[in-house]
TORFILO-872244 format. One line per 2 residues: number of its first residue (from 1); their letters; for each residue x, y, z of N, C-alpha, C. Coordinates in steps of 0.02 Angstrom, whole numbers, always signed. Each point is the difference from the previous one (the first is absolute). Example, Ala and Ser with C-alpha at 12.3 -4.5 7.8 and 13.67 -1.06 7.14 Angstrom:
TORFILO-872244
1> as> +660/-284/+390/-45/+59/+0/+45/+60/+0  -18/+53/-36/+42/+59/+3/-39/+55/+37 $
//
This chain:
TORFILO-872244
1> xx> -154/-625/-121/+52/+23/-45/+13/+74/+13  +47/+16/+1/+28/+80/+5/+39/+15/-74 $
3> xx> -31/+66/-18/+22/+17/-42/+60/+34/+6  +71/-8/-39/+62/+26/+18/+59/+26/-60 $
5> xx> -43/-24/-55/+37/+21/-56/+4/+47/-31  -46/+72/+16/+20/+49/-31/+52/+29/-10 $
7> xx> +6/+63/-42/+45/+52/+14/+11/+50/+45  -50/+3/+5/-17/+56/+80/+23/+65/-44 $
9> xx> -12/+23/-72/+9/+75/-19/-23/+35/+34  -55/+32/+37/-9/+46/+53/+51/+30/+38 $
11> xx> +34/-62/+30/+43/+2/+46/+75/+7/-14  +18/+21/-60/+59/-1/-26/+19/+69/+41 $
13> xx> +68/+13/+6/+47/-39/-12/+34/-62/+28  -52/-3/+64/+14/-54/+60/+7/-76/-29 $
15> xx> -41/-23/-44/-20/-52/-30/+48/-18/-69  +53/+39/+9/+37/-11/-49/+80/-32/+40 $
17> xx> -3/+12/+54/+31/-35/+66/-25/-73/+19  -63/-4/+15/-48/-57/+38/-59/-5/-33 $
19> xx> -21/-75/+9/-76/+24/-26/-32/+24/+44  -69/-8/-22/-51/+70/+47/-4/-61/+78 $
21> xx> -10/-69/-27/-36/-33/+61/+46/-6/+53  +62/+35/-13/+90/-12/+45/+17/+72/+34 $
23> xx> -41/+37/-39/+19/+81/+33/-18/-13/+80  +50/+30/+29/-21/-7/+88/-46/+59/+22 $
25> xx> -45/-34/+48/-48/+33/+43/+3/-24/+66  +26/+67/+24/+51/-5/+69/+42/-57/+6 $
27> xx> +41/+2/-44/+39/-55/-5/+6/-62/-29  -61/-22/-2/-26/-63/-35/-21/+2/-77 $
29> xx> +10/-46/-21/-27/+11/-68/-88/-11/-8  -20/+37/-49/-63/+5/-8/-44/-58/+3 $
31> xx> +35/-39/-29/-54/-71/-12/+8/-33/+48  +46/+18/+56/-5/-35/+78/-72/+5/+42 $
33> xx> -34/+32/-19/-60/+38/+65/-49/-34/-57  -7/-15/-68/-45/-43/-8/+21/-74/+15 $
35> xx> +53/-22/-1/+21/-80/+25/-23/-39/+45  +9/+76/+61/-4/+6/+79/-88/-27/-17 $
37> xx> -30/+43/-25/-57/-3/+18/-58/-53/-42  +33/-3/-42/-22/-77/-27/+3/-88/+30 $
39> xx> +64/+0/+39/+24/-37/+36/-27/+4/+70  -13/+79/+27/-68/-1/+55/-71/-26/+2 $
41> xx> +7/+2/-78/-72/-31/-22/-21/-66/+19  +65/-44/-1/+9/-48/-25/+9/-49/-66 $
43> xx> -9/+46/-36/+34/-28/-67/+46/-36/+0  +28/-53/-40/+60/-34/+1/+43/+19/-64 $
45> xx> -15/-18/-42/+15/+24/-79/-14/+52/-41  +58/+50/-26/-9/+66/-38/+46/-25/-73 $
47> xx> -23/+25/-32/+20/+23/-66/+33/+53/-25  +57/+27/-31/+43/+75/+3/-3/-15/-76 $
49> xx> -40/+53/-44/+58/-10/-45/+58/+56/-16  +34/-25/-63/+63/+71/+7/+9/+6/-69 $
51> xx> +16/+69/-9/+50/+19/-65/+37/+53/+26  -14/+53/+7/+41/+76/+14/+51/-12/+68 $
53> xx> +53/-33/-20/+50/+11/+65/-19/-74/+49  -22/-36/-46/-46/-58/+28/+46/-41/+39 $
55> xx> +79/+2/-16/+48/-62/+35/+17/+38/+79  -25/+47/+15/+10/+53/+56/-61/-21/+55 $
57> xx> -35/-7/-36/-65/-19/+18/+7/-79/+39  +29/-55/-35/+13/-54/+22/+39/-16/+37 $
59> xx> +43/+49/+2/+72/-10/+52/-19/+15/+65  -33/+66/+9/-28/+32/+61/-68/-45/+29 $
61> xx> -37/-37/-23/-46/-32/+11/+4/-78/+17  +14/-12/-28/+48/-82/-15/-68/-39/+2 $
63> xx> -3/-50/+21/-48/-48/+10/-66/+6/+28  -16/+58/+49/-35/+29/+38/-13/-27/+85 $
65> xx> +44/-44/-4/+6/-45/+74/+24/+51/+68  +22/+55/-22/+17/+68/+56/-81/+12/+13 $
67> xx> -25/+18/-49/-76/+27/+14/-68/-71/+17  +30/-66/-16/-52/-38/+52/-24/-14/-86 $
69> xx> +26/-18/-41/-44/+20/-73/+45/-69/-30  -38/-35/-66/+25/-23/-43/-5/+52/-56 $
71> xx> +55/+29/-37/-14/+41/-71/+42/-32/-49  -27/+12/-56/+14/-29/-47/-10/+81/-67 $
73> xx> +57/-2/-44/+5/+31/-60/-23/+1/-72  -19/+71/-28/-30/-18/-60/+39/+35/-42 $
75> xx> +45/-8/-32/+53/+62/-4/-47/+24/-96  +28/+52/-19/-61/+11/-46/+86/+30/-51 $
77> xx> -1/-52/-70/+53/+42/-50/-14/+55/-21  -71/+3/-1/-29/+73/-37/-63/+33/+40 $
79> xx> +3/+57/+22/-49/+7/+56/-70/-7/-21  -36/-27/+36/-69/-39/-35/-71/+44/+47 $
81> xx> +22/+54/+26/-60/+35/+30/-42/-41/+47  -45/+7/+40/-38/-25/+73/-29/-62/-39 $
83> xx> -26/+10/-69/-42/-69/-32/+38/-52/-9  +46/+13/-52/+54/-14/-19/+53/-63/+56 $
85> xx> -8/+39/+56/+55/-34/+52/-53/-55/+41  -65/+17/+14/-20/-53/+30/-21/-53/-71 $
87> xx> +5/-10/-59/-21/-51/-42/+54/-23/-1  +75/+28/-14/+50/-33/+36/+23/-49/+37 $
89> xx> -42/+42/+73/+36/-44/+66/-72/-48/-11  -19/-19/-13/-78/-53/-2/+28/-70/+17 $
91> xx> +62/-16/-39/+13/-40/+22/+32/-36/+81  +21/+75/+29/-7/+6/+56/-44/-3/+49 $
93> xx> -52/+54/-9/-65/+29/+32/-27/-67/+10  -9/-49/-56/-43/-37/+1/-83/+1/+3 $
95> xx> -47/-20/+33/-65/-1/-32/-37/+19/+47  +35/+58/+69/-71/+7/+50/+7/+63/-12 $
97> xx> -53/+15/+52/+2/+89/+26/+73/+30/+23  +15/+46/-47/+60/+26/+41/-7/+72/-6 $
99> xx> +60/+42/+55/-3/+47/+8/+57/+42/-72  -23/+49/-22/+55/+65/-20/+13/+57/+12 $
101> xx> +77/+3/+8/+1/+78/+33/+75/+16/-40  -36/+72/+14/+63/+58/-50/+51/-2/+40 $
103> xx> +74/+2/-24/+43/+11/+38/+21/+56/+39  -18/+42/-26/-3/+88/+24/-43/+42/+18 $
105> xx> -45/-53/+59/-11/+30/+37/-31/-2/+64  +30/+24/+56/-11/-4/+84/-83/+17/+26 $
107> xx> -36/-67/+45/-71/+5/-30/-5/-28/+93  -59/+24/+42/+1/-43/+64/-49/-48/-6 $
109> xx> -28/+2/-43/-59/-37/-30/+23/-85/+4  -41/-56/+32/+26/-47/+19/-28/-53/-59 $
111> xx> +49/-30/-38/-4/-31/-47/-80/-64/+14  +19/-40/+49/-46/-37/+22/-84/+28/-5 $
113> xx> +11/+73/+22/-66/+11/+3/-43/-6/-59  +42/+29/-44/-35/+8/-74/+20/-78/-24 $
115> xx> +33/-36/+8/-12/-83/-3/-75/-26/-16  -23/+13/+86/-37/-13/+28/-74/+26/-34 $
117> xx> +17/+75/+24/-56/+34/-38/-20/-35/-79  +65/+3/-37/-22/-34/-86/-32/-57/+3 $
119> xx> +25/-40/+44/-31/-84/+16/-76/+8/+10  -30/+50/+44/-67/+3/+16/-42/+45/-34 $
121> xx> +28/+42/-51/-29/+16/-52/-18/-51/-43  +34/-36/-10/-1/-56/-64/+29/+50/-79 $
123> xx> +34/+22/-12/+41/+58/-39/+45/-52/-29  -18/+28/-44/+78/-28/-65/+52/+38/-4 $
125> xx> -11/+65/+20/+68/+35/+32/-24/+71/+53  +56/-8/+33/-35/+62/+59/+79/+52/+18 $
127> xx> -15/+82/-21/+28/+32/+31/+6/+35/+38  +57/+14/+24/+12/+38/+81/-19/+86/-33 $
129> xx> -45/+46/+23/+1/+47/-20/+8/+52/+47  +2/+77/-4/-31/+54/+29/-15/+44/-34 $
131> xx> -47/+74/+38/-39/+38/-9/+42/+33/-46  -28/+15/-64/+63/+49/-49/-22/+60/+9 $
133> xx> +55/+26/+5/+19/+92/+37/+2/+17/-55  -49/+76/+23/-16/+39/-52/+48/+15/-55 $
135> xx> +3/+16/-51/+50/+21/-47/+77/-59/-8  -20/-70/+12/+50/-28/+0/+4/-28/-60 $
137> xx> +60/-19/-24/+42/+3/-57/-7/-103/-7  -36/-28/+55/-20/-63/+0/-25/-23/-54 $
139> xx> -48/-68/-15/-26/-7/-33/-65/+0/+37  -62/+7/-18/-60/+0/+37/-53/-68/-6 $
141> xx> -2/-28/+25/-36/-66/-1/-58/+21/+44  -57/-44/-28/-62/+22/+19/-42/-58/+43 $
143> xx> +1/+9/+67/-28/-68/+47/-64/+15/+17  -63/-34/+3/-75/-10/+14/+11/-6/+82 $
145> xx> -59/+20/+30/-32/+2/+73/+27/-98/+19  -18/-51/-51/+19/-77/+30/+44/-18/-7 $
147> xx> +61/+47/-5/+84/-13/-16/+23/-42/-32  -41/+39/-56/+18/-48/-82/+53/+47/-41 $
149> xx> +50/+4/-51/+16/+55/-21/-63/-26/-89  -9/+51/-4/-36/+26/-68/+18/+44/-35 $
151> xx> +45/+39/-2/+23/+40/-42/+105/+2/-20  +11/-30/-30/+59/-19/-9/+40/+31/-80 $
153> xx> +18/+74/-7/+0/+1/-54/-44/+22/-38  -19/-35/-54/-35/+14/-48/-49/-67/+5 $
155> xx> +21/-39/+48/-56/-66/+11/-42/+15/+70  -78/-6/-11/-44/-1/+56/-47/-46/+7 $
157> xx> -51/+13/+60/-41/-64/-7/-56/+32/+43  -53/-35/+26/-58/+48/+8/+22/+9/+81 $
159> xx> +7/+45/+33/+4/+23/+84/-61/-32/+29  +20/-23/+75/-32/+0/+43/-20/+88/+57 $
161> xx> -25/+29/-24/-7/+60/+45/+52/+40/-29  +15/+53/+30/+40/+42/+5/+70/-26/-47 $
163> xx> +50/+59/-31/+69/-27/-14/+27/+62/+15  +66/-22/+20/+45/+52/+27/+65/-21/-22 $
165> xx> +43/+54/+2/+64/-22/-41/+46/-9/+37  +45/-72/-8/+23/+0/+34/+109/-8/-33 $
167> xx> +23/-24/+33/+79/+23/-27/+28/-105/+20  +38/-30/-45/+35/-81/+15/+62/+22/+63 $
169> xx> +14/-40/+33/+54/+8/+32/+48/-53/+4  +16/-47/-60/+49/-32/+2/+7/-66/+16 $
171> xx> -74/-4/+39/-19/-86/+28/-33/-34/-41  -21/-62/-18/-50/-38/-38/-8/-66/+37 $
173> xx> -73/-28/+19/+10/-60/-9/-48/-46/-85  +28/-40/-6/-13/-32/-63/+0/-71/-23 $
175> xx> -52/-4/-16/-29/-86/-27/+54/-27/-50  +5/-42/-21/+28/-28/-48/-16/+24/-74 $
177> xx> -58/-3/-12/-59/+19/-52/+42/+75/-42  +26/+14/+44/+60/+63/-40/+20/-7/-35 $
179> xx> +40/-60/-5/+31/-21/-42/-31/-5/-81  -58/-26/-3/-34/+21/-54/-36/+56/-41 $
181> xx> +17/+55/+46/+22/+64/-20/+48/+37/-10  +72/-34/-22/+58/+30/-14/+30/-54/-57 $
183> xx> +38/+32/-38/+35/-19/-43/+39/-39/+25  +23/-80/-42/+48/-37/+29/+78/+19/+8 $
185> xx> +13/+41/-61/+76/+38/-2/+8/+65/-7  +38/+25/+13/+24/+71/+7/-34/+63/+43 $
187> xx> -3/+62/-36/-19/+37/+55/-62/+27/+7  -44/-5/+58/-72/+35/+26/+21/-1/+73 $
189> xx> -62/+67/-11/-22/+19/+68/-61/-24/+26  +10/-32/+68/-69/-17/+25/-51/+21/+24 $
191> xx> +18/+63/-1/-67/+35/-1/-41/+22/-84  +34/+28/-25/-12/+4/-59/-30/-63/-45 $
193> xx> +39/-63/-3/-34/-29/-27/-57/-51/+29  +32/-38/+72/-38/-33/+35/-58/+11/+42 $
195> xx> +17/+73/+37/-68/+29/+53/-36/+12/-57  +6/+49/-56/-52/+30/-33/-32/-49/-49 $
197> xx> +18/-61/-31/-21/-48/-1/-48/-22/+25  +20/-36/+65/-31/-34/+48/-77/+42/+32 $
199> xx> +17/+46/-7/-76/+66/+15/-39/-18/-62  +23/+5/-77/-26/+24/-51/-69/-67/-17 $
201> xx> +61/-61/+37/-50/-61/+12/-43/-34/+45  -13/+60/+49/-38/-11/+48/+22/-32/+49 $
203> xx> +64/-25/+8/+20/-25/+53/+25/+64/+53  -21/-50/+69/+15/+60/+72/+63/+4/+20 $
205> xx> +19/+55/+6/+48/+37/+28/-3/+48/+53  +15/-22/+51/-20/+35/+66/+59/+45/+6 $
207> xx> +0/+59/+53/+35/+73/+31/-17/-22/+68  +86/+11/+38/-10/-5/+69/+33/+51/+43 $
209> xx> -61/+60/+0/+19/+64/+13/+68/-5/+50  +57/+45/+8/+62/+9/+54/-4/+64/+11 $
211> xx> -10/+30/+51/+50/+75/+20/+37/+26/+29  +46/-49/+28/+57/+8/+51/+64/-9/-30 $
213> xx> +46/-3/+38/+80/+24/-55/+21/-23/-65  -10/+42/-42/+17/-43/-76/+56/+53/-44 $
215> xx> +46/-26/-2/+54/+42/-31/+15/-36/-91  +6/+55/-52/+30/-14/-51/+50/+27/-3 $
217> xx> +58/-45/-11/+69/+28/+1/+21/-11/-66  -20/+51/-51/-7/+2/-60/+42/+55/-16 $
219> xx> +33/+58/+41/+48/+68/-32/+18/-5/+85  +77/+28/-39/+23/+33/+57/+5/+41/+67 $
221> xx> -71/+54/-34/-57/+22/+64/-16/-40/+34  -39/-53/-16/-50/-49/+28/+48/-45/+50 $
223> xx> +43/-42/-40/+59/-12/+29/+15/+44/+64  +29/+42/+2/+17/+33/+63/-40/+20/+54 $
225> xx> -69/+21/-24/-41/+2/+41/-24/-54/+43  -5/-68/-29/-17/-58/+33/+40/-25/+49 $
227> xx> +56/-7/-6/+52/+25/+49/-12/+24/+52  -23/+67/-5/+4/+52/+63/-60/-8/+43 $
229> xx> -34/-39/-50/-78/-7/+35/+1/-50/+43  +47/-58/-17/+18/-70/+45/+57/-7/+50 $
231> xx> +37/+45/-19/+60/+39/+58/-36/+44/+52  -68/+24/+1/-32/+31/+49/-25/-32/+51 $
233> xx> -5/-69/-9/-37/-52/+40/-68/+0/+9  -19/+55/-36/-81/-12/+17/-41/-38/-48 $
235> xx> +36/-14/-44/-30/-53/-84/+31/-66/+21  -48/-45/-3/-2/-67/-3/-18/-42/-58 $
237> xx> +30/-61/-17/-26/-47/-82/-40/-44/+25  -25/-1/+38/-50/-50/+16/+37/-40/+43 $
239> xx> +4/-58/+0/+52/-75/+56/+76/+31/+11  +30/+56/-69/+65/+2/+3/+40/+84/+29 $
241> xx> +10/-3/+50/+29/+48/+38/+72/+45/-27  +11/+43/-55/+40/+31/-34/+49/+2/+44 $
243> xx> -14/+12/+58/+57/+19/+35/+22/-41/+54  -4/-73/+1/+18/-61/+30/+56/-13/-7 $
245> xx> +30/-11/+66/+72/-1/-13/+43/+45/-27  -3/+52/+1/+37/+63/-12/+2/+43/+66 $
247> xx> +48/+66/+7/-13/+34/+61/+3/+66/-64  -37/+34/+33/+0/+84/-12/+19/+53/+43 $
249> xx> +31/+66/-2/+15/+45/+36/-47/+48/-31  -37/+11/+26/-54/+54/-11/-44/-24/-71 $
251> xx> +22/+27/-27/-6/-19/-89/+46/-4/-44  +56/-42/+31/+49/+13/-35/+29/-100/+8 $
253> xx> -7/-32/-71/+21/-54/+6/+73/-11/-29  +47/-58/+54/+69/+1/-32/-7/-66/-4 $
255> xx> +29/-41/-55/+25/-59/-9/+67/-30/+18  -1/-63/+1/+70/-6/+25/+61/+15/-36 $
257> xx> +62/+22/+20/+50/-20/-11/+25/+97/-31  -73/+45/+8/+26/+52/-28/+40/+59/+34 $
259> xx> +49/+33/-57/+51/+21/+34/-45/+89/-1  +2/+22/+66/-22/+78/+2/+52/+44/+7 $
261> xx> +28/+36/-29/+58/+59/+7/-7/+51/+68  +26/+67/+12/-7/+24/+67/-59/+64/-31 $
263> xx> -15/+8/+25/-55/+75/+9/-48/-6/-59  -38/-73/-10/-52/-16/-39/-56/+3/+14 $
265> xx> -46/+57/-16/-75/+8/+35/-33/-40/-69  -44/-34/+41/-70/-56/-24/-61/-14/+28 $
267> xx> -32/+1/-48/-74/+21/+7/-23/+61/-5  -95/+4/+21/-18/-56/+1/-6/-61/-73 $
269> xx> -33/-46/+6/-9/-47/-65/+33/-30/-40  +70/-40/+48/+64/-11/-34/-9/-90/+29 $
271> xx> +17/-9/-67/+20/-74/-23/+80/-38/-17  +26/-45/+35/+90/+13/-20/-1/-84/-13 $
273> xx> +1/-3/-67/+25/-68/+3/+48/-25/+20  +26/-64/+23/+37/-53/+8/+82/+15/-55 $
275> xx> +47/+22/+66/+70/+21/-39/-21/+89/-27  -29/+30/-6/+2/+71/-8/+41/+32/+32 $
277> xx> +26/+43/-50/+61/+46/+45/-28/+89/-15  +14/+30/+43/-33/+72/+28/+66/+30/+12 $
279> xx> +51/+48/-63/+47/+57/+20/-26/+48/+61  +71/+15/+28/-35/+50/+39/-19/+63/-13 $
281> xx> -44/+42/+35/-28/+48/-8/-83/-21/-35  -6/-56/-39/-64/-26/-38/-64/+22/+60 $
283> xx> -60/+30/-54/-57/+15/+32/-58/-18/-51  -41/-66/+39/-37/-30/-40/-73/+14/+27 $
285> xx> -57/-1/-18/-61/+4/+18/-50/-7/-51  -51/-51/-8/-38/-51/-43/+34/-9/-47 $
287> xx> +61/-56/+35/+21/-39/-43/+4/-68/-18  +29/-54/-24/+13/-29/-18/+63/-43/-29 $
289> xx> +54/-45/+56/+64/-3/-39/-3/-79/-4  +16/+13/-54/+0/-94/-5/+51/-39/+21 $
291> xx> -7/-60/+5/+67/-48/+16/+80/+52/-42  +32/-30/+31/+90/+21/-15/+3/+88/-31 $
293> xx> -64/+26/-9/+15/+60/-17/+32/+52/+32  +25/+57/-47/+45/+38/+35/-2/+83/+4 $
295> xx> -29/+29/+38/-18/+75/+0/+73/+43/+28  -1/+50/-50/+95/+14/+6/-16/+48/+67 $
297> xx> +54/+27/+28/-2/+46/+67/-19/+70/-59  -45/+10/+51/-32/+92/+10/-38/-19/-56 $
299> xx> -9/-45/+5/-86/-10/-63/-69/+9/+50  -43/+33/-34/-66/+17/+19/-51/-26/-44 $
301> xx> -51/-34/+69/-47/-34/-65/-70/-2/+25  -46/+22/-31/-71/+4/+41/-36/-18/-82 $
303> xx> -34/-65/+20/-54/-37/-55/+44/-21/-39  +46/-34/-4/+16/-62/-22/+24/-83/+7 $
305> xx> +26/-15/-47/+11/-69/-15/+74/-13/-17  +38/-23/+57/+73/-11/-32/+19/-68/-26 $
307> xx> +15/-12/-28/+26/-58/-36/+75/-4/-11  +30/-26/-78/+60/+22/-19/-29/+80/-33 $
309> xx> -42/+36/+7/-25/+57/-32/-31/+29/+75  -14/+56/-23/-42/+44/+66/-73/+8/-60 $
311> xx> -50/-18/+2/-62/-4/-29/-47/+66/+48  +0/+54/-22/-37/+69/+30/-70/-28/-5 $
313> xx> -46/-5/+48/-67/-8/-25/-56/+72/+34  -36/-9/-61/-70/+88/-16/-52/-42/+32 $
315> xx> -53/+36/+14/-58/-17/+9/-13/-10/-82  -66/-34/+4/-53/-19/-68/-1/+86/-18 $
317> xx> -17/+39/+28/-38/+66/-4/+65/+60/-26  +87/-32/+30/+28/+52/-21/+60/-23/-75 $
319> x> -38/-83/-12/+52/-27/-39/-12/+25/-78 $
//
């Protein structure tokens, strides 16, 4: 199941255009590079559900037969939070081990592995984690030396050796048995009510350390940066190649069909969606233009996001 129904507030004002899982990354929409890589897995069947911009979501996705996928919809009248949406789709999910993942966010971490890994733990639920960086604004979860998590919250349980803190990254795999830790209707969170639960009762919950490319595209910063980091070619998602089937000129990606004016300097770190038009004289560098957008002549733009808006983006540090 992929989670897809938020609002994506972080990310506003973008998300008031698209939802978060449709915003393009290098072109593609976000929830393409988890599809890709679920379907590398071999998976056959995903779960979407939707509320925020959710019929956008279905149109662009359709059936999932482009990506090698059967998907199927959970559309949500009232947004029902991570708990909330899988007691929902249950009738979907049905009764084995399945995987969950956040919609927002770009991870190289290979779904299968942590499959796998949860299977041979014997875990009633297992998450994808990494090392939490100093002073981060994360939540801090606390994993033992036998890659158990034990500290969840305000729920713990006795460590094996050592605990160190660690940060969720958006993956889960998960027993059925969840289900009896969430409310049948309306809204929870599954971490909140089900992980810390499920700890409080002694049941195992395994951490399957990651430290290779993991992006939250949660603000506009983050957003743009992830971008520039996968437009460099040196970041990889694991099976799925960001920059497959695309051509680049230095660092500078154009989509089709876009119109460039005369004496337009670009780059480095430029993104042009599909139908973008570039007045002349325009000078862009770490940017961002989305499909059909339109940057007027003798516009200058360094760190942003064009849309039907020009979105200026700060660092964390100068916002």
């Amino acid at each position: 199941m992929v989670l897809a129904a938020g609002y994506g507030t972080r990310l506003r004002p973008l998300t008031q255009q698209l939802p978060k899982p449709l915003v393009p990354v290098l072109n593609k929409p976000l929830i393409s590079y988890t599809l890709r890589q679920l379907a590398d897995c071999g998976v056959e069947h995903v779960v979407i559900n939707l509320h925020h911009l959710g019929d956008l979501i279905r149109d662009k996705i359709g059936d999932g037969s482009s990506f090698g996928l059967r998907i199927e919809y959970s559309p949500e009248e009232q947004i029902l939070g991570t708990g909330g949406a899988v007691a929902h789709a249950r009738h979907l999910l049905g009764e084995d081990t399945f995987l969950l993942i956040n919609g927002d966010v770009l991870c190289g971490a290979s779904p299968l592995d942590l499959f796998e890994f949860h299977r041979k733990k014997g875990a009633t639920g297992t998450m994808l984690v990494r090392p939490l960086p100093a002073g981060s604004d994360y939540t801090a979860l606390g994993m033992d030396e036998a890659g158990w998590l034990v500290k969840f919250k305000d729920a713990s349980r006795k460590p094996h050796g050592k605990v160190r803190p660690v940060m969720f990254c958006g993956l889960h795999a998960l027993e059925p048995v969840v289900y009896d830790f969430l409310p049948t209707g309306g809204f929870s969170c599954i971490n909140d009510r089900a992980y810390r639960t499920m700890i409080e009762h002694g049941l195992d919950v395994a951490a399957l350390v990651y430290e290779g490319p993991w992006f939250d595209l949660g603000t506009p910063y983050s957003y743009l940066q992830a971008n520039r980091a996968l437009l460099s070619g040196h970041v990889k998602l694991g099976s799925v190649d960001p920059l497959a089937g695309v051509e680049t000129t230095g660092s500078v990606l154009v989509g089709k069909d876009v119109s460039i004016g005369r004496d337009v300097d670009l780059g480095p770190d430029v993104v042009l969606g599909e139908g973008a038009r570039l007045g002349d004289g325009a000078s862009l560098e770490r940017t961002l233009v989305w499909p059909a957008a339109h940057v007027a002549a003798g516009t200058s733009l360094r760190d942003a996001i064009v849309t039907d808006q020009i979105v200026r983006v700060s660092s964390p540090s100068r916002e």
